[in-house]
N, C-alpha and C positions, 0 to 999 in steps of 0.2 A: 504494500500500500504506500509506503514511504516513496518507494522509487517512482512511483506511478506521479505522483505530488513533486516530483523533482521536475521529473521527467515534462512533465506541462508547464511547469513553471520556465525551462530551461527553452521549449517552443515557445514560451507567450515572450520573450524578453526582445528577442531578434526583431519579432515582428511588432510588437509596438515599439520599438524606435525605429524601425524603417515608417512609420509612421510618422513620427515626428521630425522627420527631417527638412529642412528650410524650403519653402517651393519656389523662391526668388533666388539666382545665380548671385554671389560675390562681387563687391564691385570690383576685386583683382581678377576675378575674372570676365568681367565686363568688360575691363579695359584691355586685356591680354588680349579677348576674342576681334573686338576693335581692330588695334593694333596689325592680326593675323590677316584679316579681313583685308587690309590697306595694301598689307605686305602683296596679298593674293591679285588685288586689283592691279598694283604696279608690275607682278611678273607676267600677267594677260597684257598688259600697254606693252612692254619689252619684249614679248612674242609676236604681238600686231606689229611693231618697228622694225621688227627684223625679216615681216613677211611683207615690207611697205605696203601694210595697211593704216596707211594713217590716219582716216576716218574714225575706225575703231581703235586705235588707238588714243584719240581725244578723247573719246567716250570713257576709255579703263581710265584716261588721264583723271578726270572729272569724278570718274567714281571715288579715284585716289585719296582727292581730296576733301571729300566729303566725309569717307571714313576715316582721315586724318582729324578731320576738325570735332568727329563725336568723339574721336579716342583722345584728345585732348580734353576733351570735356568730363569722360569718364576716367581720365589717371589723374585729376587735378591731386587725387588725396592718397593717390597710391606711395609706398614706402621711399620710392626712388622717383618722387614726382620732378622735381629740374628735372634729373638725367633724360627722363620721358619726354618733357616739353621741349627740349633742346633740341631731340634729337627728331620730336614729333615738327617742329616750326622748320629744320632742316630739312626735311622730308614732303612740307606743304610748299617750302617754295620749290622745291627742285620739282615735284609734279606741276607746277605751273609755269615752271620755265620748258617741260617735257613739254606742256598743253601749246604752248605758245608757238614751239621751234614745230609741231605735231601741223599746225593751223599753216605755217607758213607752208611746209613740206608738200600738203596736201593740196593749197591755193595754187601753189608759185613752180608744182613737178621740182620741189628743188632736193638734191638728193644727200647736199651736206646739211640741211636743215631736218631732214630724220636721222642722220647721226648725229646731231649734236640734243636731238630728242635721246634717242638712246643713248647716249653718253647719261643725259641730266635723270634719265630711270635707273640707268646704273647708282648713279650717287643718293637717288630717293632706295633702293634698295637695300644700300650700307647703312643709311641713317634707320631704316623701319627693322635692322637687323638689332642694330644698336639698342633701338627703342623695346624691342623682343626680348633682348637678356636682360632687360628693365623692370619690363612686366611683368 
């Protein structure tokens, strides 16, 4: 009978605290998931660059940015927040110098103006790495 009364008790414990576990995500990992997000948009812009597509590539440009500017919003309080924003504001101008050289590339058939896009996603790439071992 003892064991029988362990034995239940030792089922009921598991499963009511998998009950009680948080149903909203961390904000470290709201900001890491951010973060990955931006990291993911800028290697789709650097694949479009390199297949001169540079329509779509304004597009992942513009994503870049956007999921820069919510992961600055969401790491404002994370542990290593400078190193984040420093390396987040790094990473938003470099996709907007990508967006820029991406606009002329595509207007003007000019073919140093998509590499100097992909050069400027290379360097958003180092910074959203940077921002990654932050996270």
């Amino acid at each position: 009978m003892l064991s029988v009364l362990m034995l239940g008790a030792a089922v009921a414990g598991p499963v009511a605290s998998a009950h009680a576990a948080p149903a909203t995500a961390s904000a470290a990992s709201v900001c890491h998931r951010l973060v990955v997000k931006a990291n993911s948009s800028n290697n789709k812009a650097l694949s479009a660059d390199n297949r001169h597509s540079y329509k779509k590539a304004i597009g992942h440009n513009k994503a870049t940015q956007k999921y820069v500017v919510q992961a600055k919003r969401a790491c404002r309080h994370a542990r290593h927040a400078a190193e984040i924003r420093r390396a987040l504001d790094g990473a938003q101008d470099g996709a907007r110098t990508a967006e820029h050289h991406n606009k002329r590339a595509y207007a003007e058939h000019d073919s140093r103006a998509g590499r100097a896009a992909a050069h400027a996603e290379r360097n958003v790439k180092a910074r959203l790495r940077i921002a990654l071992r932050y996270s």
